[in-house]
N, C-alpha and C positions, 0 to 999 in steps of 0.2 A: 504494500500500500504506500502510496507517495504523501509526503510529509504534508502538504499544504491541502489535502485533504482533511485531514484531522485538526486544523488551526482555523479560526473563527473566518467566516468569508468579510468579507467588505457590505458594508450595512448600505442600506437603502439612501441614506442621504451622500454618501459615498460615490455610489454607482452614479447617483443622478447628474453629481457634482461632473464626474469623467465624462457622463455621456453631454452634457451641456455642452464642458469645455471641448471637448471633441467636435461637437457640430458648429460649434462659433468659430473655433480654428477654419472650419473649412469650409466657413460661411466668409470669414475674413479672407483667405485664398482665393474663393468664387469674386471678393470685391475687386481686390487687387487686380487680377488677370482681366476683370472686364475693366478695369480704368485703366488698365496699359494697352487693352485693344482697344477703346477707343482714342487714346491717343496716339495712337499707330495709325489706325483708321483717317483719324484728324492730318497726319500728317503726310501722309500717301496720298490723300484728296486734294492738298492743297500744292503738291507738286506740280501740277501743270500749269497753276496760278505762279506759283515761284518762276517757273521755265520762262513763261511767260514775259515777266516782267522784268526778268532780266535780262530777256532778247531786247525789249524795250527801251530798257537804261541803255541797253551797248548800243544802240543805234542813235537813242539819244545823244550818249556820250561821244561820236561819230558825226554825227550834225556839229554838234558846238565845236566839235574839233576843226570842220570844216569853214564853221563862220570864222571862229577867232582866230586860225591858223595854230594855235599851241594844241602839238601832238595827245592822240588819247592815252592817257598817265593809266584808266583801268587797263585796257588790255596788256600792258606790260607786268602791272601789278597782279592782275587775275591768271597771267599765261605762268609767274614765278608761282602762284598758290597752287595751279594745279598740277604742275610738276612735281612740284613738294609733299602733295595727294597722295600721286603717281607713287610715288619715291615710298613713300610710308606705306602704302599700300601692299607694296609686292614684298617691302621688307618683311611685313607682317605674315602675309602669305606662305614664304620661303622660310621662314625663323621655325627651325623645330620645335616641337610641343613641351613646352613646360619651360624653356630655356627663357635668361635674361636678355631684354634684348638691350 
């Protein structure tokens, strides 16, 4: 016969207590996971409003370049960030698992 059969079990207000906190545990999980898919959600939607508007600015920023004569300063600055992207990117990609990078 196994020992914790013979030892007093866990009394009712016990059990209630575990079963509560168990389902609020995974009542708080269910919260979380839907407020990060919608803010995933939120943020997937609004990509093609970003795309958008920053084909917008660079064209804008392409006009004034052309009024004022002084060369467009983003595409210089946007063409080093996304190299830099680039660069970070594929480091991370290549870096074996667990290593410092």
């Amino acid at each position: 016969m196994r020992p914790y059969l013979i030892t007093a079990k866990p009394g009712r207000l016990n059990r209630a207590a575990r079963w509560a906190a168990r389902w609020a545990l995974k009542t708080l999980a269910l919260l979380v996971m839907a407020v990060l898919g919608a803010v995933v959600l939120t943020v997937r939607c609004a990509r093609p409003v970003t795309n958008y508007l920053a084909t917008r600015a660079a064209w804008l920023e392409l006009w004034a370049a052309s009024v004022t004569g002084i060369g467009p300063v983003g595409a210089a600055v946007g063409s080093g960030l996304t190299d830099e992207f680039v660069r970070e990117f594929h480091r991370a990609r290549t870096a074996p698992a667990g290593s410092p990078r």
